[in-house]
C-alpha positions in Angstrom: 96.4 119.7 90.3 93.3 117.4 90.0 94.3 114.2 87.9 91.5 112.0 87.2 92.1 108.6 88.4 89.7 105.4 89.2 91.0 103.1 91.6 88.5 99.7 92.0 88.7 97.5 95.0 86.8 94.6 95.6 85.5 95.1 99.2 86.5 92.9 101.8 86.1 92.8 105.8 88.2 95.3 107.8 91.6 95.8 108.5 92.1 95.8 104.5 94.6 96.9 102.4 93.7 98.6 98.7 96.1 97.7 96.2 96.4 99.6 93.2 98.7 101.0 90.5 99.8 104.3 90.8 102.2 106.3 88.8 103.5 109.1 91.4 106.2 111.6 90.1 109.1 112.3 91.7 109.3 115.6 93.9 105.8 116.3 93.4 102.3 117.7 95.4 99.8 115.1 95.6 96.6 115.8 97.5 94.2 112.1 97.7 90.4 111.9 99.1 88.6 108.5 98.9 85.2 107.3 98.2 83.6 103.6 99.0 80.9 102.7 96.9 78.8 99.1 98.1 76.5 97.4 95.8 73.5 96.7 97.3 70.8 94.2 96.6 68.6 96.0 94.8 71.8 96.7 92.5 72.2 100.6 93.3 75.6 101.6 95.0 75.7 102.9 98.1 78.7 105.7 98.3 79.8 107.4 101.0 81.1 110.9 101.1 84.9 112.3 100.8 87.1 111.1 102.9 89.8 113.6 104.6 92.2 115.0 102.1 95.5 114.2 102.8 98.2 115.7 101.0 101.8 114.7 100.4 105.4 115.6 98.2 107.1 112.8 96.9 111.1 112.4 97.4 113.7 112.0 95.0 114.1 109.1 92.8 115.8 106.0 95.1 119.7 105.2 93.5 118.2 101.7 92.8 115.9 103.5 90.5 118.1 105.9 89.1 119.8 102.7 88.4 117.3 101.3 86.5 116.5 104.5 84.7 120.0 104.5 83.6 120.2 100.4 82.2 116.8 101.1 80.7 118.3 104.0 78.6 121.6 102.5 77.9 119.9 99.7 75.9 117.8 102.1 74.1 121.0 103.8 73.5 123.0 100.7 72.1 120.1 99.9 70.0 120.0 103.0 68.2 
């Protein structure tokens, strides 16, 4: 499923790594492409085409986080 999702990196000389937030469900299909888009001088962005799709499944939660999930839900819990 397409989600729409913006991910902005500041660009910086290569090897780099882009950080960014995201919020991957459990056993799951993702498929990602990229785009680069460079500001040029004349103010108009340069972007590139599509990169290679990749595509991936997540795993299971981690027992850390079922863990958490669990604390997280047992204070919600106690306060109620």
């Amino acid at each position: 499923q397409d989600v729409p999702t913006k991910l902005v990196a500041k660009a910086v000389p290569l090897p780099m790594t882009v950080r960014g937030h995201w919020f991957l469900s459990p056993r799951t299909e993702y498929s990602v492409a990229v785009q680069t888009a460079v500001k040029q001088s004349d103010g108009e962005y340069l972007v590139s085409g599509w990169s290679e799709t990749v595509e991936f499944c997540t795993g299971d939660y981690a027992k850390e986080h079922l863990a958490q999930l669990q604390e997280k839900a047992e204070l919600i819990a106690g306060r109620m």
